[in-house]
Each structure stands twice: as structure tokens, then as C-alpha cells.
DSSP file (Angstrom, degrees, kcal/mol; ACC not computed):
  #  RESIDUE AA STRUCTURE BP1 BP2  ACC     N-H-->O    O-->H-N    N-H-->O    O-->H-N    TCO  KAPPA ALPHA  PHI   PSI    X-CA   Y-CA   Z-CA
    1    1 A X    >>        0   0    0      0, 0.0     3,-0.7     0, 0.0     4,-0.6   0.000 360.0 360.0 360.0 -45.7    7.7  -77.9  -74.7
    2    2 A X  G >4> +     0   0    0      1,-0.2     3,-5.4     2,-0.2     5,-0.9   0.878 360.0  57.3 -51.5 -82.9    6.8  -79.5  -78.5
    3    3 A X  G >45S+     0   0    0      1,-0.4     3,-0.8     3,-0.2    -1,-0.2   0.682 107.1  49.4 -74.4 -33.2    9.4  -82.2  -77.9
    4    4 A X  G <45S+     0   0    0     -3,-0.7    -1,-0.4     1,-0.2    -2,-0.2   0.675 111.0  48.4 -86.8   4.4    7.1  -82.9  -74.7
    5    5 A X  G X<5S-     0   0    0     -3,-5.4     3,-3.6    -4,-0.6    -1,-0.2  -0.523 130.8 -94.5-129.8  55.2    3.9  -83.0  -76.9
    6    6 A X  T < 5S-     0   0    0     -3,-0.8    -3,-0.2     1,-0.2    -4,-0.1   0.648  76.5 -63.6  30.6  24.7    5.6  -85.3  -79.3
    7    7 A X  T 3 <S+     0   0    0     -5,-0.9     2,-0.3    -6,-0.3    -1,-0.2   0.862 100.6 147.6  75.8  39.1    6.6  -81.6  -81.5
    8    8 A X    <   -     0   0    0     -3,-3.6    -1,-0.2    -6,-0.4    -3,-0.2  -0.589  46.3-154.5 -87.9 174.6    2.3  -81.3  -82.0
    9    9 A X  S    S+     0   0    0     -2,-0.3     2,-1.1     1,-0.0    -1,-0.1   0.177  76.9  91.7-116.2 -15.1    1.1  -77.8  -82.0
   10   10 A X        +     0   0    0     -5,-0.2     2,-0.9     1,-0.0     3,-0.4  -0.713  51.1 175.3-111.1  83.4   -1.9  -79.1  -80.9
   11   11 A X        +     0   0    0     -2,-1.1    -1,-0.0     1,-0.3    -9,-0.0  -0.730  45.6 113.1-115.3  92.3   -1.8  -78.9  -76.8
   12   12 A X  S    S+     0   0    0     -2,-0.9    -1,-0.3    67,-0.0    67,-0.2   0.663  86.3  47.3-117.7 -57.5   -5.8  -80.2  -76.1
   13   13 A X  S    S+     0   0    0     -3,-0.4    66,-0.2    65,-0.1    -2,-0.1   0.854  85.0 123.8 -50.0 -55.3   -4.1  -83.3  -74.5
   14   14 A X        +     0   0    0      1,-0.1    65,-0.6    -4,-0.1    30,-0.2   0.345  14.0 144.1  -1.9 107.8   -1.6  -81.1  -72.4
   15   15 A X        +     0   0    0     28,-3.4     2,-0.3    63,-0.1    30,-0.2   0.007  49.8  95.8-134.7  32.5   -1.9  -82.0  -68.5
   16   16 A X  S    S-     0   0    0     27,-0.5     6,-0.2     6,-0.1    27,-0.1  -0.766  79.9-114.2-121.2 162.1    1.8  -81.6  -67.8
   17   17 A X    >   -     0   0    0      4,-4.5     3,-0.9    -2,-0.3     4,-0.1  -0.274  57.4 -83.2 -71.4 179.9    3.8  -78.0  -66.3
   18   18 A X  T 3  S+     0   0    0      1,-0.3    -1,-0.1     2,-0.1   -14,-0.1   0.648 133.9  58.2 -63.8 -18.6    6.2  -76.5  -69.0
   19   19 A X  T 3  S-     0   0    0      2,-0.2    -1,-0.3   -15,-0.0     3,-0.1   0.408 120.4-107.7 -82.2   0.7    8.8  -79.0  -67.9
   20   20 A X  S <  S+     0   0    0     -3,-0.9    22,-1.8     1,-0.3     2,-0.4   0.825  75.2 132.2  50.3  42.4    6.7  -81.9  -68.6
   21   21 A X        -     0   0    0     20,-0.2    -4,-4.5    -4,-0.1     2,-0.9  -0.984  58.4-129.0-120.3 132.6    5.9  -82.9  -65.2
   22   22 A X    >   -     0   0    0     24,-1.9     3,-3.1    -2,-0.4     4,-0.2  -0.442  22.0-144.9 -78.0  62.0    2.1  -83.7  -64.3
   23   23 A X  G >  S+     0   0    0     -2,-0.9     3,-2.8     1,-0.3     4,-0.2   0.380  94.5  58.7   4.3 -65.9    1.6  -81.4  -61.0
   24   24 A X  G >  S+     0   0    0      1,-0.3     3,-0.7     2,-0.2    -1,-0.3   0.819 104.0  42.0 -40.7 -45.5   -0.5  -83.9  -59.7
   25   25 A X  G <  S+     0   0    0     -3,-3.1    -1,-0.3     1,-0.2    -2,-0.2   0.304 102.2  77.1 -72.9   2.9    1.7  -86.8  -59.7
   26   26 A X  G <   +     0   0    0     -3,-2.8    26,-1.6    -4,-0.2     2,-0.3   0.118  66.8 108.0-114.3  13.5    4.4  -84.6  -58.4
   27   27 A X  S <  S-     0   0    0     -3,-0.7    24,-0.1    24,-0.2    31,-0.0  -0.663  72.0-128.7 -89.1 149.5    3.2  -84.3  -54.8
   28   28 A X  S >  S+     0   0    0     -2,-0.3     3,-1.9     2,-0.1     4,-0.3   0.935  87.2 100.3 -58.3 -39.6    5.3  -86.3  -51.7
   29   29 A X  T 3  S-     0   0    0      1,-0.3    -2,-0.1     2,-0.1    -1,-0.1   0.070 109.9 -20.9 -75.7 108.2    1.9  -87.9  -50.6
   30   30 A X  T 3> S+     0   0    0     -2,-0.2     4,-1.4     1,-0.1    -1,-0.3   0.972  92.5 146.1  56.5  39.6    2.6  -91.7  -52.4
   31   31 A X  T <4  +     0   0    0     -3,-1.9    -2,-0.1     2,-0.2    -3,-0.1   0.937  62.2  44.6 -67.3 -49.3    4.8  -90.5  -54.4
   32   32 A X  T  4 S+     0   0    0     -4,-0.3    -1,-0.2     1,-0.2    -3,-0.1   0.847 110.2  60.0 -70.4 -12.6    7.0  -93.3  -54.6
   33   33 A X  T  4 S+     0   0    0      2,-0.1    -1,-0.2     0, 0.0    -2,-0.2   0.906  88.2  92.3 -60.4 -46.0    3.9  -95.7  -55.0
   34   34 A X  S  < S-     0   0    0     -4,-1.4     2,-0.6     1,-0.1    13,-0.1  -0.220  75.6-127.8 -79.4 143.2    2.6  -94.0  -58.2
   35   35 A X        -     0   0    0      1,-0.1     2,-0.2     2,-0.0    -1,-0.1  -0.792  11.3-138.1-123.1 165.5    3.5  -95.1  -60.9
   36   36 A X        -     0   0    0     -2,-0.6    11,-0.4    12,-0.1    12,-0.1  -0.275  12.3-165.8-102.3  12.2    5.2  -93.2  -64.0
   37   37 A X  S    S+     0   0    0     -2,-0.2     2,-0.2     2,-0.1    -2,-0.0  -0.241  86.5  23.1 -54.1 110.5    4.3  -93.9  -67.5
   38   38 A X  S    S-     0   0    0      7,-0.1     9,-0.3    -2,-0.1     4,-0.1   0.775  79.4-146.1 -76.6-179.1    6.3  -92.6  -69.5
   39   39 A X  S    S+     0   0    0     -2,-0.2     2,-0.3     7,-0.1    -2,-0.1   0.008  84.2  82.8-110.5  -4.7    9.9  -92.3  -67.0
   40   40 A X  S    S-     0   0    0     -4,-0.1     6,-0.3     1,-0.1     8,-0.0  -0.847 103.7 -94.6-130.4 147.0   10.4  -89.0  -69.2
   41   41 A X        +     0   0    0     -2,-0.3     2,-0.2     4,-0.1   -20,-0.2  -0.294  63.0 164.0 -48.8 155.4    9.0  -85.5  -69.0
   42   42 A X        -     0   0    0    -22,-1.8   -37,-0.2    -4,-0.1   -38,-0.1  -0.760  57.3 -92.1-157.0-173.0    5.9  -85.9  -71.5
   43   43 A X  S    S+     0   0    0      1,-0.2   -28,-3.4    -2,-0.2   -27,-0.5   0.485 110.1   8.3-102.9  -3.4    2.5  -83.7  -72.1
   44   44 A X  S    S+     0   0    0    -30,-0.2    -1,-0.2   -29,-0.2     3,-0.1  -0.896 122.4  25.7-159.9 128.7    0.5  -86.1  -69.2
   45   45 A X        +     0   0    0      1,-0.3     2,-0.2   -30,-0.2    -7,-0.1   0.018  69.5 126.3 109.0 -33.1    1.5  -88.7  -66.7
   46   46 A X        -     0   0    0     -6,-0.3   -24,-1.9   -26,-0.2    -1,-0.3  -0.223  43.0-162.1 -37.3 102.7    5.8  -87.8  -65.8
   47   47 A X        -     0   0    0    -11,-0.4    -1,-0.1    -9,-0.3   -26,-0.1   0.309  40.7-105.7 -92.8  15.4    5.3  -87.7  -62.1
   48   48 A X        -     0   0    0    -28,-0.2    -1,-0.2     1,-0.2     3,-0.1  -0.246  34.5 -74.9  93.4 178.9    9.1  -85.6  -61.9
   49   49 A X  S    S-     0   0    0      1,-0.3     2,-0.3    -3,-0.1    -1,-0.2   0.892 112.1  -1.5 -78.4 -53.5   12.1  -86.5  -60.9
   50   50 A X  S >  S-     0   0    0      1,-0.2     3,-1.4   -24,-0.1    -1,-0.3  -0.896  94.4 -73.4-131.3 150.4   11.7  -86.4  -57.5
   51   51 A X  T 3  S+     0   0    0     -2,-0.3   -24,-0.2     1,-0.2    -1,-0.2  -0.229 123.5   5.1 -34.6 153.5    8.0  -85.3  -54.7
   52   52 A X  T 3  S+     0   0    0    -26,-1.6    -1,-0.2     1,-0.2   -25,-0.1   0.346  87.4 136.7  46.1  22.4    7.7  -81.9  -54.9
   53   53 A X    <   +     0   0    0     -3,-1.4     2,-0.4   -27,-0.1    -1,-0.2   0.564  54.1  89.2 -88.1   2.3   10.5  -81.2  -57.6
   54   54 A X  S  > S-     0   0    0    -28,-0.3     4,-2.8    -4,-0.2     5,-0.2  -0.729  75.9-138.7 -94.3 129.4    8.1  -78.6  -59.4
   55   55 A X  H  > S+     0   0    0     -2,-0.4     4,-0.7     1,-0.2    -1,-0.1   0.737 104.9  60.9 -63.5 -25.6    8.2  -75.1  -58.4
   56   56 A X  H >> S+     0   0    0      2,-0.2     4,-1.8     1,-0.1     3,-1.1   0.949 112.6  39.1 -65.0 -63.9    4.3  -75.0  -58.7
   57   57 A X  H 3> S+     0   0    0      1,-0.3     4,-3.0     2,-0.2    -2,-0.2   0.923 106.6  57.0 -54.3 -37.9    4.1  -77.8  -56.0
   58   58 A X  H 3X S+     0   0    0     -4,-2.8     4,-1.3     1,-0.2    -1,-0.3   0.790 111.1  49.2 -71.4 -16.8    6.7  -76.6  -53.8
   59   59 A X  H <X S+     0   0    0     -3,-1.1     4,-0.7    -4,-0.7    -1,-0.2   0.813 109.4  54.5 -84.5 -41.9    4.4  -73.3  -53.8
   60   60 A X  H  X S+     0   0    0     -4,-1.8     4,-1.3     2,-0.2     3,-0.3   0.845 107.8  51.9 -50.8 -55.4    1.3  -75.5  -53.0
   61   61 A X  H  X S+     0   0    0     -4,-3.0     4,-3.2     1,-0.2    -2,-0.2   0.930 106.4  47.2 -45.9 -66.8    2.9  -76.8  -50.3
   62   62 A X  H  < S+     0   0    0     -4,-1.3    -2,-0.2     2,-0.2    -1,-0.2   0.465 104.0  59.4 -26.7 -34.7    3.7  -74.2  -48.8
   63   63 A X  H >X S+     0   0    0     -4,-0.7     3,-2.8    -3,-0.3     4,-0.5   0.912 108.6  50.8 -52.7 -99.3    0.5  -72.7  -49.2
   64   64 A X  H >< S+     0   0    0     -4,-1.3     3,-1.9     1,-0.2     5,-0.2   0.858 111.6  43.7 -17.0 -74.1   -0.9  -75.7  -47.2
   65   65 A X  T 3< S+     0   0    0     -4,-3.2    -1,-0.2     1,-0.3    -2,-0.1   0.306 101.3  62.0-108.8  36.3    1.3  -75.7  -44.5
   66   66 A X  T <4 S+     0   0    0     -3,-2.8     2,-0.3    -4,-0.1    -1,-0.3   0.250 105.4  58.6 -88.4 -13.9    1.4  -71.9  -43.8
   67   67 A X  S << S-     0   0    0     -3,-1.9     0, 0.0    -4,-0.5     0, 0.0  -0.688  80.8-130.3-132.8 153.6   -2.9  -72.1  -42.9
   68   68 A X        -     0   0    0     -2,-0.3    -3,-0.1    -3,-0.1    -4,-0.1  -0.201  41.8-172.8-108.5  18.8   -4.5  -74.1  -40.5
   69   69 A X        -     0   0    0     -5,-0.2     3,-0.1     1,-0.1     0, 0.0   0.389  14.4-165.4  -9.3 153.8   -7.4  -75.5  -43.6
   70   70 A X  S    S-     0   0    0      1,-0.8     2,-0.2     0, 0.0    -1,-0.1   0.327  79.3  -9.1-133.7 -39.1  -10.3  -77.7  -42.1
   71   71 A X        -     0   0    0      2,-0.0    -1,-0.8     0, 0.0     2,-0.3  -0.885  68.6-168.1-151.2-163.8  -11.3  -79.0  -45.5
   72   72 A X        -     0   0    0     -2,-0.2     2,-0.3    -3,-0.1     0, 0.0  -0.881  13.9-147.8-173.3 174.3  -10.0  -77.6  -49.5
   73   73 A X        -     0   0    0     -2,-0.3     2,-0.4     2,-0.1    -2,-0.0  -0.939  11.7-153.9-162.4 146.5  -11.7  -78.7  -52.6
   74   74 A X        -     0   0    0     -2,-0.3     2,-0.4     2,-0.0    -2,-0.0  -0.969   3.3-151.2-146.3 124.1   -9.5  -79.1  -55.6
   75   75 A X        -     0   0    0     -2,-0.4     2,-0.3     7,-0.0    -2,-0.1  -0.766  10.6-162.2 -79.0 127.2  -10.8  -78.7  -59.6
   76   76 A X        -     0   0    0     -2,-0.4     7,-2.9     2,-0.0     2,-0.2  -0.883   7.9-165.1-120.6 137.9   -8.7  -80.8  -62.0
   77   77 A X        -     0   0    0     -2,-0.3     2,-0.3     5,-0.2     5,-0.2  -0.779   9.9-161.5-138.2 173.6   -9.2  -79.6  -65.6
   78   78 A X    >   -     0   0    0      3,-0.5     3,-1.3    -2,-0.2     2,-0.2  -0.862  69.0 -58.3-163.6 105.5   -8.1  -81.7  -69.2
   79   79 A X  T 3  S-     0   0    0    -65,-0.6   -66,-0.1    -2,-0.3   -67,-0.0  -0.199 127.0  -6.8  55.7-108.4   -7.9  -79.5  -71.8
   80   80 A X  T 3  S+     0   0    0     -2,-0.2     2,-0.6    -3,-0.1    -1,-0.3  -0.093 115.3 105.5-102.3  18.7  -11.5  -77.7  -72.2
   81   81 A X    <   -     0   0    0     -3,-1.3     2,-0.8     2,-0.0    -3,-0.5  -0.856  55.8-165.7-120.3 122.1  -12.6  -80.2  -69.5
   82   82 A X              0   0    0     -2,-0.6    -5,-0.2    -5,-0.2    -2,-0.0  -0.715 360.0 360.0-120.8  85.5  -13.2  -78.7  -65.7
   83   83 A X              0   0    0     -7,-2.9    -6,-0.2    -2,-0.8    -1,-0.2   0.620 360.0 360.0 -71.9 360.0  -13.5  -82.1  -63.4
């Protein structure tokens, strides 16, 4: 996980899973559209190898399309930062 936060200690920047993939970018919906800066697991922005290759999405997914939802609301957070 250092080696994906350039070996800082210092994870304030951090928006990526322990693998260095950024759960967001890691969903099927335009996945191949978005695009990847850097191409390597990192601490923000690695959208995964593949949609859905993160065990956190594939759970999300799942989630989703076990329920019959009518609307969701979704919080995105950046360190100390609660969007």
C-alpha cells in the first residue's frame, strides 16, 4: 500500500482500495470510456484492471441488483472531506 502512495506515510490524498484501485472508476457503467491516469494501481485515479474487478464493487453490485431501489444517494469522501 506505501508503494501505492509513492512509500508516504501520509495517506490524506488516499482515494484508492488497498489494491490501488479507485472504487469509483472501477464500476462497468463507462468503464471503458474513462479514462486511467496513471495505467498502474496508485493512491487515486487506477480505474482496475478490468469493471468490477474490486471485491468492494462486485459487493455493490450485487447489492444493487438484489433490491428493486427507486432512487440511492451516494457520499464521496477525500480524505477529511465528505462530498
Amino acid at each position: 500500500m506505501l508503494a501505492y502512495n509513492g512509500n508516504s506515510k501520509n495517506f490524506a490524498r488516499y482515494k484508492a482500495n488497498i489494491c490501488g484501485v479507485d472504487l469509483n472508476r472501477n464500476y462497468n457503467v463507462v468503464w471503458k470510456q474513462t479514462s486511467t491516469t496513471p495505467r498502474a494501481r496508485s493512491y487515486q485515479f487506477y480505474k482496475g484492471p478490468n469493471a468490477v474487478s474490486e471485491p468492494e464493487t462486485k459487493a455493490m453490485v450485487k447489492f444493487v441488483k438484489a433490491h428493486n431501489f427507486k432512487t440511492y444517494i451516494a457520499y464521496h469522501s477525500s480524505g477529511e472531506i465528505l462530498y
